[in-house]
N, C-alpha and C positions, 0 to 999 in steps of 0.2 A: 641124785647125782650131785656129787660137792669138788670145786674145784681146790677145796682145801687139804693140804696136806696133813695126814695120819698126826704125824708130831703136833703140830700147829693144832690142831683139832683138839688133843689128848692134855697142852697148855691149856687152852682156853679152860675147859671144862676142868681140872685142877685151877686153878684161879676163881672160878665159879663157884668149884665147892665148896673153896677157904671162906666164901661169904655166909652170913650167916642166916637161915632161913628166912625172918624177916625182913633181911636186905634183898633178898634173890626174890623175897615178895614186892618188896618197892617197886624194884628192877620191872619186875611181868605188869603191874600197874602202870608205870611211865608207857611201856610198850602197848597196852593196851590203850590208854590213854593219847598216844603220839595218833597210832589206828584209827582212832575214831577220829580225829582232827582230820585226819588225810580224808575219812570218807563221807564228813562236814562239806570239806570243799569242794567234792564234787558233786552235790545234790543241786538239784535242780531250784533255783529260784521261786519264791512262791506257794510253795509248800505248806500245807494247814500242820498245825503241831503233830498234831494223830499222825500224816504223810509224813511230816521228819522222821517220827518215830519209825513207822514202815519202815522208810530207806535203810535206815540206819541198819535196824535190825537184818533186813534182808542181806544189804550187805556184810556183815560181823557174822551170822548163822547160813547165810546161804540158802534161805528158805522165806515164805512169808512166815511172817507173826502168828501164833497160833490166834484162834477167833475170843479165847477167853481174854488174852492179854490185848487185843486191840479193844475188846468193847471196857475193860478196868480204863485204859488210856483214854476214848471218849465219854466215859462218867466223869472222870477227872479233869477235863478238859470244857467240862457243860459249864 
C-alpha cells in the first residue's frame, strides 16, 4: 500500500535511474548504514560483544544467527 501518487512515483525512479550504479550503491550503503545506527540505539545496555552481534543480526535478518556464525564471533572474541 503507497500513499504516493503514480506520477510522483514514476519521477522518483527516473531520477534514480539517471544515477549511476555505483552511486545508487553508495545510496543502499548509507541506508543500510543509517539502519543499523537506529537498531544500535535500541539494544539493550550491557550487552557482551558476541550479544551485540545477536541483536543486531536478529534485528537486520529477522532470525537468530545461524550456530556457525555465532561460534566464528566467540573465537574471535576469546
Amino acid at each position: 500500500m503507497t500513499d504516493t501518487p503514480p506520477e510522483i512515483e514514476a519521477l522518483y525512479r527516473e531520477m534514480l535511474m539517471k544515477r549511476s550504479g555505483s552511486e545508487r550503491f553508495m545510496m543502499a550503503i548509507g541506508m543500510f548504514d543509517g539502519a543499523r545506527e537506529i537498531i544500535i540505539s535500541t539494544m539493550p545496555p550491557g550487552l557482551s560483544p558476541v550479544n551485540q552481534k545477536r541483536f543486531i543480526y536478529r534485528r537486520t535478518y529477522g532470525e537468530e544467527a545461524p550456530d556457525g556464525l555465532v561460534k566464528m564471533w566467540e573465537a574471535r572474541s576469546a
